[in-house]
C-alpha positions as a Markdown table, in Angstrom:
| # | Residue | x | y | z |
|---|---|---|---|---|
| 1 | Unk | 6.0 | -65.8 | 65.5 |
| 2 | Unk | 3.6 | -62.8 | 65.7 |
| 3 | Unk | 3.5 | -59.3 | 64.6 |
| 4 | Unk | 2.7 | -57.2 | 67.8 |
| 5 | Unk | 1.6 | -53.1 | 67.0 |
| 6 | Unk | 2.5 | -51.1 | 70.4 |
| 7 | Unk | 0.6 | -47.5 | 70.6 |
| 8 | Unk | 1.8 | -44.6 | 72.5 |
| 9 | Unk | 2.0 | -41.1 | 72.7 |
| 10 | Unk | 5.8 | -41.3 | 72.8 |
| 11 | Unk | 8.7 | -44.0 | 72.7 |
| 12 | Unk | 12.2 | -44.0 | 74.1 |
| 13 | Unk | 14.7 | -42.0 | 74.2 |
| 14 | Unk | 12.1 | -39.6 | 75.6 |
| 15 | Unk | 12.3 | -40.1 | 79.7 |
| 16 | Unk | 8.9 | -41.6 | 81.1 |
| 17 | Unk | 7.7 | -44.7 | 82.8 |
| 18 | Unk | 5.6 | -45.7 | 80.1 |
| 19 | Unk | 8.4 | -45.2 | 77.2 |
| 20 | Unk | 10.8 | -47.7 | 79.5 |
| 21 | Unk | 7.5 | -50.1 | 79.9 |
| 22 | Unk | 7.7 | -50.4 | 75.9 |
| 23 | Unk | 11.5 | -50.5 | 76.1 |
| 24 | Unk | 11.5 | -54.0 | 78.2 |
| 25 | Unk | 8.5 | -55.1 | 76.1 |
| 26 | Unk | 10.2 | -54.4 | 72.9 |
| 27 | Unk | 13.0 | -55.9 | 73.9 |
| 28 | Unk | 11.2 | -59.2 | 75.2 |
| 29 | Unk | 9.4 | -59.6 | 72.6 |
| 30 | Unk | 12.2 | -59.4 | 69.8 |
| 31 | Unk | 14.5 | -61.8 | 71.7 |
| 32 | Unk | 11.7 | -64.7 | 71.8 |
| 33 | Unk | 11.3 | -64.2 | 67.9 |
| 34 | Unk | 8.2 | -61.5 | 67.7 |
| 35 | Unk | 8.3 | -58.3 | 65.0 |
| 36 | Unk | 7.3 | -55.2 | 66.6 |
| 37 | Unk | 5.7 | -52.4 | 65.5 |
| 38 | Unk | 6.5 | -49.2 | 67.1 |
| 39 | Unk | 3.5 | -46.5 | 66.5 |
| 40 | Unk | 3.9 | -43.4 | 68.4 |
| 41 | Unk | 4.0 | -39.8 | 67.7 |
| 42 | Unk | 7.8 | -39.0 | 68.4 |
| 43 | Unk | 10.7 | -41.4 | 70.2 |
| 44 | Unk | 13.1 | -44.0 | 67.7 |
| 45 | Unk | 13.2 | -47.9 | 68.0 |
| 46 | Unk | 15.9 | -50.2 | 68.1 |
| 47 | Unk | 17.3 | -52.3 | 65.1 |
| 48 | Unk | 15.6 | -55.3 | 64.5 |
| 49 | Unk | 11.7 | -52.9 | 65.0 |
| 50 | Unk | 9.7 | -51.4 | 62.8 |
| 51 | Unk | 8.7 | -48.2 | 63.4 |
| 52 | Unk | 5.8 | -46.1 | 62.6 |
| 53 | Unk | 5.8 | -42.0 | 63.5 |
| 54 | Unk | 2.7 | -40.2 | 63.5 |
| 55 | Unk | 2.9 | -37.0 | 65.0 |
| 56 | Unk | -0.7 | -36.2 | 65.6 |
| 57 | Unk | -0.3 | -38.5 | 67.9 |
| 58 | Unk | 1.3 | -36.2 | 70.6 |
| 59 | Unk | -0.8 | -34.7 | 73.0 |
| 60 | Unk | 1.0 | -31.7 | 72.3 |
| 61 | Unk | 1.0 | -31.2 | 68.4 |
| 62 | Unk | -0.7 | -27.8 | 67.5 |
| 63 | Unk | -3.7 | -29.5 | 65.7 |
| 64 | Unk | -4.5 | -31.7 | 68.8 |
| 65 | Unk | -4.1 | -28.3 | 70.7 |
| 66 | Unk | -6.2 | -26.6 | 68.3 |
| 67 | Unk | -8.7 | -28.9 | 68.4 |
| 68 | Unk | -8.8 | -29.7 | 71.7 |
| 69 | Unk | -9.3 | -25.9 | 72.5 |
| 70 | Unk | -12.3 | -25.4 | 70.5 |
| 71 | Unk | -14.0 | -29.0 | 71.5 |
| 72 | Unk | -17.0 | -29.3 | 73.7 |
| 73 | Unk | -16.8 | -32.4 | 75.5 |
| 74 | Unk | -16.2 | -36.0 | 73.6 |
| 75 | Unk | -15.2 | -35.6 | 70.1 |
| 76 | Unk | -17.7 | -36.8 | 67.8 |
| 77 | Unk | -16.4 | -40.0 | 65.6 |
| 78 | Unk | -16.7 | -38.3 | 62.3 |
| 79 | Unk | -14.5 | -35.2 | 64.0 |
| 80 | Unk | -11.8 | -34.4 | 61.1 |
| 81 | Unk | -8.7 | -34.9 | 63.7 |
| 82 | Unk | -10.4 | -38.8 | 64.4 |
| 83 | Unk | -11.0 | -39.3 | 61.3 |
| 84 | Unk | -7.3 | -38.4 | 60.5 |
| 85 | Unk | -6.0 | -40.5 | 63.2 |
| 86 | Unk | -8.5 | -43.2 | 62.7 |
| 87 | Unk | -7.1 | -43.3 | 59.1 |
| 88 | Unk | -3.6 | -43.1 | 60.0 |
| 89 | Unk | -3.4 | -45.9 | 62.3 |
| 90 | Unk | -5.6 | -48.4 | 60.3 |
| 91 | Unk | -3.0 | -48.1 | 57.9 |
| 92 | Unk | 0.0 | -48.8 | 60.8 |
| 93 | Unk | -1.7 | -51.5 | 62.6 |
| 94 | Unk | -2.2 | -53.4 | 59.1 |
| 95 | Unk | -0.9 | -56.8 | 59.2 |
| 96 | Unk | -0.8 | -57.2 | 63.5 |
| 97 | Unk | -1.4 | -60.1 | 64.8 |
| 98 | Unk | -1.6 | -58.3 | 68.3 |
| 99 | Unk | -1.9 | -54.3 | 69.1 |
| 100 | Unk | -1.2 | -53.0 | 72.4 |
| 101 | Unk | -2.3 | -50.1 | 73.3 |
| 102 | Unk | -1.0 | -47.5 | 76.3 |
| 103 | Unk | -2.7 | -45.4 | 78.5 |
| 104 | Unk | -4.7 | -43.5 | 75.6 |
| 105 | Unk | -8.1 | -45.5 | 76.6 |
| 106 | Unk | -7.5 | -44.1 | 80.5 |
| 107 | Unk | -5.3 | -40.8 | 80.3 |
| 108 | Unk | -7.1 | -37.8 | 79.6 |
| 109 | Unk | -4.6 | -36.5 | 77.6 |
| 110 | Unk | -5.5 | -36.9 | 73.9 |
| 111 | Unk | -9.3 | -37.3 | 73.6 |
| 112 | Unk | -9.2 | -37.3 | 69.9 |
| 113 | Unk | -6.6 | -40.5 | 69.8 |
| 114 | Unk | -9.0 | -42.1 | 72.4 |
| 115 | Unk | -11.7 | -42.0 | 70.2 |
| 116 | Unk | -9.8 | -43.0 | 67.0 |
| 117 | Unk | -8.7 | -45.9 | 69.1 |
| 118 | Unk | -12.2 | -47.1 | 70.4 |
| 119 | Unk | -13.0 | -46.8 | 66.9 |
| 120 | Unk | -10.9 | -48.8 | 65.6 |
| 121 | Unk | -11.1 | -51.8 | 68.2 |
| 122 | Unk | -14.8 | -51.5 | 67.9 |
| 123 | Unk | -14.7 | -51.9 | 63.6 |
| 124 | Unk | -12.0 | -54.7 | 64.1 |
| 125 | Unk | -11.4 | -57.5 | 66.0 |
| 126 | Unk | -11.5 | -57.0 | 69.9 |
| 127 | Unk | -9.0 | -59.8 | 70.6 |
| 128 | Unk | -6.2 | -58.7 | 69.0 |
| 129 | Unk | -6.2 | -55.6 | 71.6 |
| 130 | Unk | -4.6 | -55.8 | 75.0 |
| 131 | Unk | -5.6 | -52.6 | 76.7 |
| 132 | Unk | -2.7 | -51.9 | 79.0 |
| 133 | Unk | -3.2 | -49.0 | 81.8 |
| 134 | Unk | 0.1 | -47.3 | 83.9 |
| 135 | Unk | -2.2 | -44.3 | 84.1 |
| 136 | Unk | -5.8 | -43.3 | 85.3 |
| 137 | Unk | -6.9 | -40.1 | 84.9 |
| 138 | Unk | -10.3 | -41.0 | 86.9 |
| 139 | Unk | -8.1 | -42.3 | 89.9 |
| 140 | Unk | -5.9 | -38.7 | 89.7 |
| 141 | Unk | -6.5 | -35.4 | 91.8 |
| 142 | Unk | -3.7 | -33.7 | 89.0 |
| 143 | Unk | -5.5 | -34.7 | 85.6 |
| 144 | Unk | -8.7 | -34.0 | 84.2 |
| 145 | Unk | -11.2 | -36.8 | 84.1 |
| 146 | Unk | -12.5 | -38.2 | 81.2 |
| 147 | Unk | -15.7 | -39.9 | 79.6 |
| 148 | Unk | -14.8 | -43.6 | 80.7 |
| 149 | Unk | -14.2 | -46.1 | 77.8 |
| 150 | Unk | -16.2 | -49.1 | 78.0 |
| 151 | Unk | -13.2 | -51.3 | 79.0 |
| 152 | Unk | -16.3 | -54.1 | 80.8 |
| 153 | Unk | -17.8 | -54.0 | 77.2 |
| 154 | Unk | -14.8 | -54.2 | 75.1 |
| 155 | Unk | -13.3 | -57.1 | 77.7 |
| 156 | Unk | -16.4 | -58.7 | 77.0 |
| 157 | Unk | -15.6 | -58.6 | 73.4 |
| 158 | Unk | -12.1 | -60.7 | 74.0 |
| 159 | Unk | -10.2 | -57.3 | 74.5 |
| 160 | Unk | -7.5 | -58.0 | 77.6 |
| 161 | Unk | -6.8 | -55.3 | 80.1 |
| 162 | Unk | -3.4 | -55.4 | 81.6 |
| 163 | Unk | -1.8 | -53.1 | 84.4 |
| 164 | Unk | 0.8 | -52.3 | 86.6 |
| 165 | Unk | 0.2 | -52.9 | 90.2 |
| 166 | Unk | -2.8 | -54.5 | 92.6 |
| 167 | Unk | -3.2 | -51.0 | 93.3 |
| 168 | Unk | -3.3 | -50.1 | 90.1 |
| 169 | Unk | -6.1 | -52.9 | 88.8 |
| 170 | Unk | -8.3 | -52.2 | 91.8 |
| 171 | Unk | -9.1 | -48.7 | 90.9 |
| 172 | Unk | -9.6 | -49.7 | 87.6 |
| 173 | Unk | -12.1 | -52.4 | 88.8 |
| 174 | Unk | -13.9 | -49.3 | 90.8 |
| 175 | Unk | -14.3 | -46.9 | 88.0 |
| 176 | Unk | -14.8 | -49.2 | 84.8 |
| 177 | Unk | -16.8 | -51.5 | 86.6 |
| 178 | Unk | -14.5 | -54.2 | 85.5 |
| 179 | Unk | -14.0 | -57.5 | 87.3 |
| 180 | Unk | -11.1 | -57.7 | 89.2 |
| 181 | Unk | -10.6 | -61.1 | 88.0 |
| 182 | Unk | -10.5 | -59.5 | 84.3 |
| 183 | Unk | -7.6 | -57.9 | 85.0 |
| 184 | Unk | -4.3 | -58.9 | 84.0 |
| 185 | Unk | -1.5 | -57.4 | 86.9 |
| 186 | Unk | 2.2 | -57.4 | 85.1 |
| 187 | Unk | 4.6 | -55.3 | 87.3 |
| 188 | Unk | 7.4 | -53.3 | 84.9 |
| 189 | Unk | 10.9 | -54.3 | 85.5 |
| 190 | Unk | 14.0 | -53.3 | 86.6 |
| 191 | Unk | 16.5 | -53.9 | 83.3 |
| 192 | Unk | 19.7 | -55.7 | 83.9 |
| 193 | Unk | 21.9 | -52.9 | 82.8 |
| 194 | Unk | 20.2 | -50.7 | 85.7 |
| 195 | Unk | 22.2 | -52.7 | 88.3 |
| 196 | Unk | 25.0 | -53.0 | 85.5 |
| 197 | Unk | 24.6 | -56.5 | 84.8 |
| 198 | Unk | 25.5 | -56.4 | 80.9 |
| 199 | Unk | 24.2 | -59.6 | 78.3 |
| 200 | Unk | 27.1 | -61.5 | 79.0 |
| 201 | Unk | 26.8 | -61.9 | 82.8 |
| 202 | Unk | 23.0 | -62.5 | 82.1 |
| 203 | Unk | 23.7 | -65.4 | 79.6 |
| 204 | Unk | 26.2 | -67.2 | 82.1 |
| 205 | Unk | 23.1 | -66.9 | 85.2 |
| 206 | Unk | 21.1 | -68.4 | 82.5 |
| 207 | Unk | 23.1 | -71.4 | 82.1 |
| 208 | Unk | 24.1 | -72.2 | 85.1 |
| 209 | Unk | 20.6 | -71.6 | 86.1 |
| 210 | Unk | 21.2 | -68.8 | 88.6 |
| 211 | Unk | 18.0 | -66.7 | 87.6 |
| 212 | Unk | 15.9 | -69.6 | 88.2 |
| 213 | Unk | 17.4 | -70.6 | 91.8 |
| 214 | Unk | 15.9 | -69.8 | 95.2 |
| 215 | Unk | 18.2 | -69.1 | 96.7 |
| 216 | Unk | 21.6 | -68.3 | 94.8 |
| 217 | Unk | 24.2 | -68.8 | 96.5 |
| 218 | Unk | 27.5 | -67.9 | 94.6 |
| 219 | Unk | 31.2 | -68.4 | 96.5 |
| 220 | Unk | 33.7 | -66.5 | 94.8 |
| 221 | Unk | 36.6 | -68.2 | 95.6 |
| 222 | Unk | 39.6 | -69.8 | 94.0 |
| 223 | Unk | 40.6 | -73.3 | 94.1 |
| 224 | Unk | 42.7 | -73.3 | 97.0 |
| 225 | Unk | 42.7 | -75.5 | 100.1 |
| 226 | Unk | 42.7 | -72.4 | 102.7 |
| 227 | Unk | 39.6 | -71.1 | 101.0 |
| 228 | Unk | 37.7 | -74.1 | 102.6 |
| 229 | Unk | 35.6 | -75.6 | 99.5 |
| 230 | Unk | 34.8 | -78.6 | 100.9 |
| 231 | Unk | 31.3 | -77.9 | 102.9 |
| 232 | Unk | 30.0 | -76.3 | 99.6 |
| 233 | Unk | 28.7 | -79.6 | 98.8 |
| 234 | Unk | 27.0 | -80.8 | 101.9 |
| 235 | Unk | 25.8 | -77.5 | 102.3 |
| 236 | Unk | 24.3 | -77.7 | 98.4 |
| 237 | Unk | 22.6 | -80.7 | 100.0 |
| 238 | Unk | 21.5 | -79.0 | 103.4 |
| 239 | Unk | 20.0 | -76.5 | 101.6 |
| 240 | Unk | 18.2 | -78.7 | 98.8 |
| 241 | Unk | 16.2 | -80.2 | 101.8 |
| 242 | Unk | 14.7 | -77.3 | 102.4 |
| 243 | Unk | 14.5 | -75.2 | 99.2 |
| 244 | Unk | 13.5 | -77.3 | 96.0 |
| 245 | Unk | 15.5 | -75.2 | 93.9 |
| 246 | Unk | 18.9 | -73.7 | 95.5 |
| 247 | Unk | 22.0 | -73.3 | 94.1 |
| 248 | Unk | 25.5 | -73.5 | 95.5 |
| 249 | Unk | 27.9 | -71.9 | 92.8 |
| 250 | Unk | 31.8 | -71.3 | 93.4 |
| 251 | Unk | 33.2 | -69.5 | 90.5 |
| 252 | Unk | 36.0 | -72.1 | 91.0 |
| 253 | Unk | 39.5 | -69.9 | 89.0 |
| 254 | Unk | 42.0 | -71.7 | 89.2 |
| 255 | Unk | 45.7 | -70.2 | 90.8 |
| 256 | Unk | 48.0 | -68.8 | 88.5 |
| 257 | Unk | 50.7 | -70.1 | 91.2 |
| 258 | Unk | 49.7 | -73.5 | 92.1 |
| 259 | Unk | 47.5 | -74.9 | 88.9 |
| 260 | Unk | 48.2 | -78.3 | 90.3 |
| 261 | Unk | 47.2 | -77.7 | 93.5 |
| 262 | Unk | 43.6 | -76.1 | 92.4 |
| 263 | Unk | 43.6 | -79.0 | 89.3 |
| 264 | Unk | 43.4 | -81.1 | 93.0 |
| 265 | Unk | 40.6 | -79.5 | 94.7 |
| 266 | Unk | 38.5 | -79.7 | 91.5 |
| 267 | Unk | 38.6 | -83.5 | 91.1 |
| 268 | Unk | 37.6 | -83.6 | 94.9 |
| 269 | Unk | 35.0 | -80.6 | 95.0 |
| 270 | Unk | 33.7 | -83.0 | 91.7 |
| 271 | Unk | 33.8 | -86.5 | 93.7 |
| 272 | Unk | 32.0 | -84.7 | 96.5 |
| 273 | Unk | 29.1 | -83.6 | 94.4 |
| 274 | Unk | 28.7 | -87.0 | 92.3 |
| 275 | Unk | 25.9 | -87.7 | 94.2 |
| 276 | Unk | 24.1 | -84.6 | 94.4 |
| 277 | Unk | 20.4 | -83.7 | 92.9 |
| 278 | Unk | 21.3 | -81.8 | 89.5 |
| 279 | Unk | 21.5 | -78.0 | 89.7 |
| 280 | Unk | 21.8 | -77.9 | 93.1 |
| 281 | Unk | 25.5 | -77.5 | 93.0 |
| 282 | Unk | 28.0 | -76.5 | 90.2 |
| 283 | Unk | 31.9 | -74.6 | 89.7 |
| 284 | Unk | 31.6 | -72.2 | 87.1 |
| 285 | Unk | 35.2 | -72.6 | 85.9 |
| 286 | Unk | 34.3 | -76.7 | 85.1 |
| 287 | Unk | 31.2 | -76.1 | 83.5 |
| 288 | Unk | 32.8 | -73.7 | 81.0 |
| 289 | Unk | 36.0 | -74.8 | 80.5 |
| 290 | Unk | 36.9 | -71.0 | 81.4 |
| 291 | Unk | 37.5 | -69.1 | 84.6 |
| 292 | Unk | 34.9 | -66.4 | 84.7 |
| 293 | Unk | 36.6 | -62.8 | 84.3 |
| 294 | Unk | 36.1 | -59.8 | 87.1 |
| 295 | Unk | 33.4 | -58.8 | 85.5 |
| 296 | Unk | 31.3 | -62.0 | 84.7 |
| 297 | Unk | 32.2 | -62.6 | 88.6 |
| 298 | Unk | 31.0 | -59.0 | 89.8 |
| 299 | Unk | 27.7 | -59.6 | 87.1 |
| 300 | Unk | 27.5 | -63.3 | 89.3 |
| 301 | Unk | 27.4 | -61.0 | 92.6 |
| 302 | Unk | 25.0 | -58.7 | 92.1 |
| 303 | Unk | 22.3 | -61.4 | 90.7 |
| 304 | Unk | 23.2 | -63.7 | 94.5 |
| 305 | Unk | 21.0 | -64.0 | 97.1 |
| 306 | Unk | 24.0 | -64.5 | 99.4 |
| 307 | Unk | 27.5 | -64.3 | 99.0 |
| 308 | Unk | 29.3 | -67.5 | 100.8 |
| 309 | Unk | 33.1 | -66.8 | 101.9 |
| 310 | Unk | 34.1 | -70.2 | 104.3 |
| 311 | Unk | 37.3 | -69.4 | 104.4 |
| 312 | Unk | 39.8 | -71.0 | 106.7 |
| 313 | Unk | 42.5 | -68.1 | 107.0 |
| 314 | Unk | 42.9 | -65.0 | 104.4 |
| 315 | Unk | 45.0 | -61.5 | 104.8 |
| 316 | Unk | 41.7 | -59.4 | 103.8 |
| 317 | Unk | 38.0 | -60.4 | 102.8 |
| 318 | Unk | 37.7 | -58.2 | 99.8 |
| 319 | Unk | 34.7 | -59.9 | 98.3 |
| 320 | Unk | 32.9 | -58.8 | 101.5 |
| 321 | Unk | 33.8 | -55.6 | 100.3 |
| 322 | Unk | 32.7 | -55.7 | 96.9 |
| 323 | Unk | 29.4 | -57.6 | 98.3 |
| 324 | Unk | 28.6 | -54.7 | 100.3 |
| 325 | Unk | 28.8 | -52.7 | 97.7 |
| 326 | Unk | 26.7 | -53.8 | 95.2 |
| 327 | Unk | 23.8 | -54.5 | 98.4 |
| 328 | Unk | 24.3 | -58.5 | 98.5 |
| 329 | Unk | 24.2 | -60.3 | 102.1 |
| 330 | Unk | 27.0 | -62.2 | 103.1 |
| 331 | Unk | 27.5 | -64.9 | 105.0 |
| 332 | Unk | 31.4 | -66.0 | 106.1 |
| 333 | Unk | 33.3 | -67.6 | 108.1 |
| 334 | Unk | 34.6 | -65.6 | 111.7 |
| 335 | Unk | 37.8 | -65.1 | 111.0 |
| 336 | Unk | 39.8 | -61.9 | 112.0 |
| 337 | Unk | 40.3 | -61.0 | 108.4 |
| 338 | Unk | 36.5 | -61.2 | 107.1 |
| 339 | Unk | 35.3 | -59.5 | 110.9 |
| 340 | Unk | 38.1 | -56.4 | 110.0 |
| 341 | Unk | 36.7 | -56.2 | 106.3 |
| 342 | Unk | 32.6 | -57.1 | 106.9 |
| 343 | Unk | 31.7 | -55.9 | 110.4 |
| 344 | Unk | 28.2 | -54.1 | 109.6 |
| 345 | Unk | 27.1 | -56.0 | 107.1 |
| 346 | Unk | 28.2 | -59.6 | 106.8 |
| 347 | Unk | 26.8 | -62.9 | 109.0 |
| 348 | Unk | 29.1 | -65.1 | 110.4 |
| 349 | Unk | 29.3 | -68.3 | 111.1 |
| 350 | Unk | 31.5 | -70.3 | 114.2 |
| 351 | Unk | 34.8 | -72.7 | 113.4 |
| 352 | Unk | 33.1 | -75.9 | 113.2 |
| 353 | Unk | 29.6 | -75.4 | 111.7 |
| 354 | Unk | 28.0 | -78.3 | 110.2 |
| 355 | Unk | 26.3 | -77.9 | 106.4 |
| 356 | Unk | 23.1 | -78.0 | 108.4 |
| 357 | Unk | 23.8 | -74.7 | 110.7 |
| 358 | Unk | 25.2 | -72.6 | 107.7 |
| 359 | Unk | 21.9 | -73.7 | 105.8 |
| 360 | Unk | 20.1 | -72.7 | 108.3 |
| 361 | Unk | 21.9 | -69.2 | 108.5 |
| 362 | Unk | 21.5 | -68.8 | 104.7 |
| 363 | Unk | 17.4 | -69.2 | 105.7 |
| 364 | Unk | 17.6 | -66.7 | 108.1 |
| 365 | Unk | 19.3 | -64.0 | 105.8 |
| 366 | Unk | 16.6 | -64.9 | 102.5 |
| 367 | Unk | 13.5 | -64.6 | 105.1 |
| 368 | Unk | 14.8 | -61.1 | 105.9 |
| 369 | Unk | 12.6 | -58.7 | 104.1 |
| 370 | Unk | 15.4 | -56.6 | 102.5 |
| 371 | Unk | 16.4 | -59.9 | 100.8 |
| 372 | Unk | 13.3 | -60.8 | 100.0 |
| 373 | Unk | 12.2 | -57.5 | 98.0 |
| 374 | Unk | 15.9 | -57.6 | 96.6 |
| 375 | Unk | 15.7 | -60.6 | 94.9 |
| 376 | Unk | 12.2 | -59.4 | 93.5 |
| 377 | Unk | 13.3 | -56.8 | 92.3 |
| 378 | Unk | 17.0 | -58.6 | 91.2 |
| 379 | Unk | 14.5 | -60.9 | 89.1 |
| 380 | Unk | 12.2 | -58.8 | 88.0 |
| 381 | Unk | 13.1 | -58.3 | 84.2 |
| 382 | Unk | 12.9 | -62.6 | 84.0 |
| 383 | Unk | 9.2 | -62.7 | 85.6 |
| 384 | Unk | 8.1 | -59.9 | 83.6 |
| 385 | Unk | 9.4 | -61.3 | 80.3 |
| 386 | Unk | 7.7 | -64.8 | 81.2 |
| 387 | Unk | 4.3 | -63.0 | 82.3 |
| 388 | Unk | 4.6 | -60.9 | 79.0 |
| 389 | Unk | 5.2 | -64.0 | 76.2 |
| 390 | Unk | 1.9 | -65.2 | 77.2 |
| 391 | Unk | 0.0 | -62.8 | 76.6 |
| 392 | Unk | 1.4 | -63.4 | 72.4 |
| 393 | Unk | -1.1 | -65.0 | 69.8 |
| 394 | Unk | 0.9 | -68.7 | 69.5 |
């Protein structure tokens, strides 16, 4: 596993879009095995990362300031501030297998650092540098523009430039005369914990191979007869014949009132599936040997494409409810109970529809483009963390 440096002005806990960009890589990068190297001028790391605090570094330190203030133009290399830094981070990156560096090559914030920096990759070994840009000064009406480093040269070299957007990469292609194709695109992501789903509920997705299914559908439902199991198998087939991937997942608890009864409905829900294509259909309770708790369940929820309620008769439809409220589509069905509880916001489907014509209905909700740029977002954090490993030395 690799050593990987990561430069910045700043690091979390200190608010900013490029601090949480380091955040998730950090994190991603320790979880697959990696050692990272912090280097910043102010912010802490987590346990597990080194951690490397240079405080001339900050844009606003009083000798960057001081310098800054009596400098004419572009620092000259053998400045005493770039020779300071120079010095400074030769010593931090020692030993990286990989450096990444943010924003300092293409904000106009620290023009010191940024020559330091072009120093450094210039003396070394371009290769080991991904260049990574969240901000353009040259592309901004709000920040002075600076001397443009020569990212077309140093790509040339084996450098990498990474960004954050098409957007993003195309104004970078227009002002460092770089080719678009040279440009890496890795959107940031939205972390788990922002939509409350904690490791745990992550690590169950994982398993039963929720984060990689398209679509997710997740019916959480006990094992009782009235809850109308039974088409969640044909449907997991419907639905394989037109998405190579889907999922069909009841959470499957059993009743504290009539274990026989659900012990029942398992062994048929099981017989049912025998024949299906693996991963297409699962009951989480089975594959555990546990019945997921609330909040795995509410974790399970949030991470669906659709919510799938077939029930045949019920007092209330309280997971509509709690699918509403954490933004995921429904589709049920039209019973009295679920109309009272998910007028507005579920889909419902007639007495009597086949597999087929709910499978169909669960197309028509993921083509929608709210569901779409949900589950983009939703699975964000995994396709950034798979986009991210590959840009590590093996």
């Amino acid at each position: 596993m690799a050593l990987i440096g990561i430069l910045h002005y700043s690091l979390p806990p200190l608010v900013g879009g490029v601090e949480g960009l380091i955040w998730s890589q950090a994190y991603v990068l320790t979880r697959a095995g990696h050692t990272v190297r912090l280097i910043a001028g102010a912010g802490k790391a987590e346990e597990g990362q080194e951690l490397v605090l240079l405080p001339q570094m900050l844009p606003g330190h009083p000798e960057a300031q001081s310098a800054l203030a009596a400098a004419d133009g572009v620092p000259p290399a053998d400045h005493s501030l770039v020779r300071a830094l120079r010095s400074q981070l030769q010593e931090a990156i020692s030993g990286c297998d990989a450096i990444w560096v943010h924003n300092i090559l293409t904000l106009n914030l620290h023009p010191f650092l940024h020559q330091a920096v072009l120093d450094l990759i210039g003396r070394g070994a371009p290769e080991r540098w991904s260049l990574w840009c969240e901000d353009l000064s040259g592309a901004s009406e709000f920040t002075k523009d600076l001397v443009p480093a020569p990212l077309a040269l140093l790509i040339d070299r084996g450098a990498t430039l990474v960004t954050i957007s098409e957007h993003r990469a195309t104004q970078i292609s227009k002002i460092f005369g770089v080719p678009r194709s040279d440009i890496h695109v890795i959107e940031p992501p939205v972390r788990p914990d922002w939509f409350g789903v904690d490791a745990t509920g992550l690590d169950v997705a994982g398993r039963v191979g929720a984060l990689r299914a398209d679509p997710f559908v997740l019916v959480p439902s006990k094992l009782l007869a009235h809850k109308g199991l039974a088409i969640c198998p044909p449907l997991a087939a419907a639905l394989r014949r037109t998405f190579e991937s889907s999922l069909v997942l009841i959470t499957g608890a059993y009743s504290p009132h009539e274990p026989a009864a659900s012990r029942k409905i398992l062994r048929a829900l099981k017989g049912q599936a025998s024949s299906l294509a693996e991963g297409s259909f699962g009951i989480a309770s089975d594959l555990f040997g546990v019945q997921p708790d609330t909040k795995t369940v509410q974790d399970l929820m949030v991470l669906a494409d659709v919510v799938f309620l077939p029930s045949k008769e019920e007092g209330y439809g309280m997971p509509i409810a709690e699918a509403c409220a954490v933004g995921t589509p429904v589709l049920c069905s039209d019973i009295e109970a679920f109309r009272e509880a998910g007028d507005g916001w579920a889909t419902f489907f007639e007495p009597g529809a086949t597999a087929a014509d709910i499978a169909g209905l669960i197309e028509e909700i993921c083509v929608r483009p709210k569901t779409g740029a949900r589950r983009r977002v939703l699975r964000s954090a995994d396709r950034f963390a798979e986009q991210l490993l590959e840009l590590c030395p093996p």
